[in-house]
C-alpha positions in Angstrom: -27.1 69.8 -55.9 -27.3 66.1 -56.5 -28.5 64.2 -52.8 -29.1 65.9 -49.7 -29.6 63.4 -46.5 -30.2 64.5 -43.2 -30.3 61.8 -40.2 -31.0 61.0 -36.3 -30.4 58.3 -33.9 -27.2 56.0 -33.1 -24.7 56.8 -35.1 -26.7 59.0 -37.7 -23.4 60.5 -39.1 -22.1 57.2 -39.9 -25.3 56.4 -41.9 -25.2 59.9 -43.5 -21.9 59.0 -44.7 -22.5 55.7 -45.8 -25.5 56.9 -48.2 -23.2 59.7 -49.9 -20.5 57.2 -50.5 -23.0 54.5 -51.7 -24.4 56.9 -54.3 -20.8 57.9 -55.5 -20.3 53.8 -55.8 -23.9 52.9 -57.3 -24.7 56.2 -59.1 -23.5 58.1 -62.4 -24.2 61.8 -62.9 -23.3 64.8 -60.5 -21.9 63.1 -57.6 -18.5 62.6 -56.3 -17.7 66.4 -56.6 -18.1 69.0 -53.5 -19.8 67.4 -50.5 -20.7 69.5 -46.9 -20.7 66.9 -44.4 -22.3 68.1 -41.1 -22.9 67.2 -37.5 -24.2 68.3 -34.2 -22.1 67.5 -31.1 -23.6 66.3 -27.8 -24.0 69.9 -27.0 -26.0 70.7 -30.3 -22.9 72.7 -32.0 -22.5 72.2 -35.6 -19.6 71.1 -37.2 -18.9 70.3 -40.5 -16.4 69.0 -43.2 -16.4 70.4 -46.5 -14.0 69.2 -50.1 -14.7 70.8 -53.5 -13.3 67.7 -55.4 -13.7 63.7 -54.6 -17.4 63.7 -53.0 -17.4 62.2 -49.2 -15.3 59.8 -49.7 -12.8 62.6 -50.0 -13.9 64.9 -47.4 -11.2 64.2 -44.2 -14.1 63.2 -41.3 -13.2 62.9 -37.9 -13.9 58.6 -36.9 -15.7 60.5 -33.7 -18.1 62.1 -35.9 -19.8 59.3 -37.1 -21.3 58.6 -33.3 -23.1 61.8 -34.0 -27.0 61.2 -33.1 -27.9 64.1 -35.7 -26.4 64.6 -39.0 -26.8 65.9 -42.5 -25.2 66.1 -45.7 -25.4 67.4 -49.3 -22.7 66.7 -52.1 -22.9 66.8 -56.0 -20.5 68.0 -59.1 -17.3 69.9 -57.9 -16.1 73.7 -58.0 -19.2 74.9 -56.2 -19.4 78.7 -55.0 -17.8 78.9 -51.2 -18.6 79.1 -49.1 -19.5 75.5 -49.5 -21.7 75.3 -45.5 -23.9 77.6 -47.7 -25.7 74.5 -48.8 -26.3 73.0 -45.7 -26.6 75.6 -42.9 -26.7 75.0 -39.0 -27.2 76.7 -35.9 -26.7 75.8 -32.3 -29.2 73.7 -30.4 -31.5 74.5 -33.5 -30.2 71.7 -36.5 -29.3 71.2 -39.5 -31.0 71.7 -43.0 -29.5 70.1 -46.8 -31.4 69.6 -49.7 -31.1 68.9 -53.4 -31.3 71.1 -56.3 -31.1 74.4 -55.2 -32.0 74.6 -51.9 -29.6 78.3 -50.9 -31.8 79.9 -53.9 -33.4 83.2 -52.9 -37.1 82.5 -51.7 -39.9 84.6 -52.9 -38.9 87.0 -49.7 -35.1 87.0 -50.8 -33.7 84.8 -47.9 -32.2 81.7 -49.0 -34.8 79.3 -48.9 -32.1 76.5 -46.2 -31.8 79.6 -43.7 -35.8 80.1 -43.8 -36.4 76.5 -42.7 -33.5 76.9 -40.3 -35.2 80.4 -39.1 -38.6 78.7 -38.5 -36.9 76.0 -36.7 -35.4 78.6 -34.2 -38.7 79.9 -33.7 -39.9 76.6 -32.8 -41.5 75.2 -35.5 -41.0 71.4 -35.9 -39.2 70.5 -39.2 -42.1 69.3 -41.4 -44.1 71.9 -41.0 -41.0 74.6 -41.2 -39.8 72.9 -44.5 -43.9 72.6 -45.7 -44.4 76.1 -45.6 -41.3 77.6 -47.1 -42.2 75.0 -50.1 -46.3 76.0 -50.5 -44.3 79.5 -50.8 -42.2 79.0 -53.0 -43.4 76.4 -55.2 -41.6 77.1 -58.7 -38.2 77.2 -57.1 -36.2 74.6 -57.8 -35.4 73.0 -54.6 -35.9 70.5 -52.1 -35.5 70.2 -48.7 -34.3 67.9 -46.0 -34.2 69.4 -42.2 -33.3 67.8 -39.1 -33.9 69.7 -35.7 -31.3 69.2 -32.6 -33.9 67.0 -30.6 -33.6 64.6 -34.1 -36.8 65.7 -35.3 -36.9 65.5 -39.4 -39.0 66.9 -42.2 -38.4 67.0 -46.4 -40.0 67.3 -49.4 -39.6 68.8 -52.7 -41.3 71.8 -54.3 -43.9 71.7 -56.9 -41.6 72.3 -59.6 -39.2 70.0 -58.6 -42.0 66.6 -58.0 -42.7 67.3 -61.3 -39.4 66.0 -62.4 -38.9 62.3 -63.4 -35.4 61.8 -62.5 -36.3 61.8 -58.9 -35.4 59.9 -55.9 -36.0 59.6 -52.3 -36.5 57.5 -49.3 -37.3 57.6 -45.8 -37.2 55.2 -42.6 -38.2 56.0 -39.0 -38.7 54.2 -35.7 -38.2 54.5 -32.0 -34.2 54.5 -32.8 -34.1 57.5 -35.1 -34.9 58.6 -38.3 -33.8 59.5 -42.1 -34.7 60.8 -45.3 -33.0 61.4 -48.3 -33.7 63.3 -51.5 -31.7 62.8 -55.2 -32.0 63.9 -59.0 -30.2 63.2 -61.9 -27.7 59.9 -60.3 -28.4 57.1 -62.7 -28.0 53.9 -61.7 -28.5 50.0 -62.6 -29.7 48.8 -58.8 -32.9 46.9 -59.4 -34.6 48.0 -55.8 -34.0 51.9 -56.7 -30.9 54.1 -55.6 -32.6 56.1 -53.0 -34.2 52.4 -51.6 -30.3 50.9 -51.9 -28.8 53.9 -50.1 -31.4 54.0 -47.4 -30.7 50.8 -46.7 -26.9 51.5 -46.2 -27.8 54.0 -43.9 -30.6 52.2 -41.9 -28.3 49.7 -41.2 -26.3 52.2 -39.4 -28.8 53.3 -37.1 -29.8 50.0 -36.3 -26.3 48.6 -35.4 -26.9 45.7 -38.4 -25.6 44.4 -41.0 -27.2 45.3 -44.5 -28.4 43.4 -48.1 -25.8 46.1 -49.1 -21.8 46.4 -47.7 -18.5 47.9 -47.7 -15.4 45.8 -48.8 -12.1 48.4 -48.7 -9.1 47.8 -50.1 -6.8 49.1 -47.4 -3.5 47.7 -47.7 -1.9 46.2 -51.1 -2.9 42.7 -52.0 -1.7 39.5 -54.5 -3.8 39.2 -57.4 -3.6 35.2 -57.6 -4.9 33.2 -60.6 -7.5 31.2 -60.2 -10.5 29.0 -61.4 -13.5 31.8 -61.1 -13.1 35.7 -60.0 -13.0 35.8 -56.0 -12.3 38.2 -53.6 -11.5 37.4 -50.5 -11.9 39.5 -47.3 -11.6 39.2 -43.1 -14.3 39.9 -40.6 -13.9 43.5 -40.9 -14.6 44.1 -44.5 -11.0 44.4 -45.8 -9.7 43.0 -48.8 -6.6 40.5 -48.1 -6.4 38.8 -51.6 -8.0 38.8 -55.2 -8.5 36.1 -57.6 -9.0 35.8 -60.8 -10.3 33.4 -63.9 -8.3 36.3 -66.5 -4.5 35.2 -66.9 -3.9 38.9 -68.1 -4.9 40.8 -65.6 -2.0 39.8 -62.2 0.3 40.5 -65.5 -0.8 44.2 -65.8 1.0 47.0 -64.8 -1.1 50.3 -65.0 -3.8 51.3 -63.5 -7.0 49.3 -63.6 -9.8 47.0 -62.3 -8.1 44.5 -59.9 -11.4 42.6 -59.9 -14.4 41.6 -62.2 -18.0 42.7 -61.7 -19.8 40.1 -60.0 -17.3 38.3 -58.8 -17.5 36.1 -55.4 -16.9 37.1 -52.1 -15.6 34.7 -49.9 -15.3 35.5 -45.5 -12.8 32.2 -45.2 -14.4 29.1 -46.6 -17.6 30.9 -46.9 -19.4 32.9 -49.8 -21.1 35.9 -48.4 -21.9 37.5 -51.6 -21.3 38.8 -54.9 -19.2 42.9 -55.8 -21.9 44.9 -57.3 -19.4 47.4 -58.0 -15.9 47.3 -59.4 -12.4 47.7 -58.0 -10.2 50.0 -59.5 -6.5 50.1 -58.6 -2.7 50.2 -59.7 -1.6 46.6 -60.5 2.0 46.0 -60.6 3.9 42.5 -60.1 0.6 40.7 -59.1 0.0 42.6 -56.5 -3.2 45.3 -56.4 -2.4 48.9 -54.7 -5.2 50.7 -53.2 -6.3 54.2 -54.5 -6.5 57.1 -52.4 -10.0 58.2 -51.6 -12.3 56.0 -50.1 -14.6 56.1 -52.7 -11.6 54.9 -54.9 -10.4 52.1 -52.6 -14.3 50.9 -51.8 -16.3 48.5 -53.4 -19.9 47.2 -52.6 -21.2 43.8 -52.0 -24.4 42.5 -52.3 -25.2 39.8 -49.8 -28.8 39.5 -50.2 -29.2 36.7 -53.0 -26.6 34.2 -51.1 -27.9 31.9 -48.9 -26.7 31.8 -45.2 
């Protein structure tokens, strides 16, 4: 398994979310494949959402389930063993537990090393020290951890085996709203603040009802591909696409499938530039006009709205 991320707090399943489909945006590697997306309800009942192919940005989520206050997830290549919730168990009124690598391997006491945190958790141990000492038991497996209790309590870490890697990643955030931590291996990436930083940041945002450095632009509907001056994509309040522009006379002449728009290129919220794409837009161009994808991750670009001045 690629990223495990586990969250608590307002709207903790739309920042789980959000970091998954950052890293299938930012990242290369094993990701965009099978993803268990989970959440507990307001009576501490897990539900979950599970695709073998297409990552999260696949996986069909109810819009209610991204208010969830505690939430989790764990994604990577595709065709995993089912069933998939193996990777990411929950119980009732107990919480959640995902992880990277392997976290459903066989401890040194043959239960699957998710279910002994989750077990521990049921007995009333807090997170941390549930997840610490499954790890100082097992600390050639190759697995780490991320837990989150149904109070919204949260604990990871990686065992020794695995810190030893160097293709590492994680990141963490906490404060009177909520909490989250995250955990990756083996996404490569060219984001100058680090992946795990980036998509921490996505999801922070979330919690904290604010924008972020880093944000969505969807392509939701089909749009003109006009020529223009400079590469521009222009968007409304919400973060849709309504039109693309740009500098390339060849590309509103294409008919096939792909990129609409340039890396880099401008974004403009009316007669204001709000930032640059720091990823690109792939779609079927046909008669000028650019046709969204299906998939979210497909139809999705970022922006990076740090480096623009207000």
């Amino acid at each position: 398994m690629t990223i495990g991320i586990a969250a608590s707090g307002p709207r903790a399943g739309a920042a789980v979310r959000a970091a998954v489909l950052g890293a299938e945006l930012l990242g290369r590697g094993a990701i965009g494949g099978f993803a268990v997306y989970a959440v507990l309800d307001e009576h501490g009942r897990p539900h979950y959402c599970t695709t073998q192919r297409g990552g999260i940005g696949h996986a069909a989520i109810p819009e209610a389930w991204l208010d969830a206050s505690v939430a989790a997830a764990i994604s990577s290549g595709p065709d995993r063993p089912e069933p998939l919730v193996q990777f990411l168990p929950g119980a009732e009124g107990v919480g959640l537990v995902a992880g990277h690598r392997l976290p459903n391997r066989p401890g040194a006491d043959g239960v699957p090393l998710n279910q002994a945190v989750l077990s521990r958790l049921a007995a009333g141990q807090a997170p941390q020290q549930a997840l610490d000492a499954v790890l100082a038991a097992n600390a050639e497996a190759d697995a780490g951890l991320v837990a989150v209790s149904a109070r919204g309590e949260l604990g990871w870490g990686n065992s020794a085996r695995v810190a030893r890697r160097s293709d590492r990643g994680e990141a963490h955030r906490r404060d009177a709203s909520g909490s989250l931590a995250l955990l990756h291996n083996s996404i490569y990436s060219y984001v100058p603040q680090g992946l795990a930083d980036a998509l921490a940041e996505l999801a922070w945002a979330q919690i904290q009802g604010r924008p972020a450095g880093w944000q969505f632009l969807a392509l939701r509907a089909p749009v003109a591909i006009r020529p223009a001056a400079r590469d521009r994509v222009l968007v409304d309040a919400a973060g849709a696409i309504v039109a693309l522009e740009t500098a390339d006379p060849h590309v509103p002449m294409l008919n096939r499938r792909g990129t609409a728009i340039y890396l880099g290129a401008e974004v403009w919220l009316g007669e204001r530039k709000v930032g640059r794409i720091a990823t690109e837009l792939y779609a079927d161009l046909a008669a000028g006009m650019a046709h969204p994808l299906p998939g979210a991750a497909q139809h999705t670009i970022l922006m990076r709205a740090g480096d623009v001045a207000a």
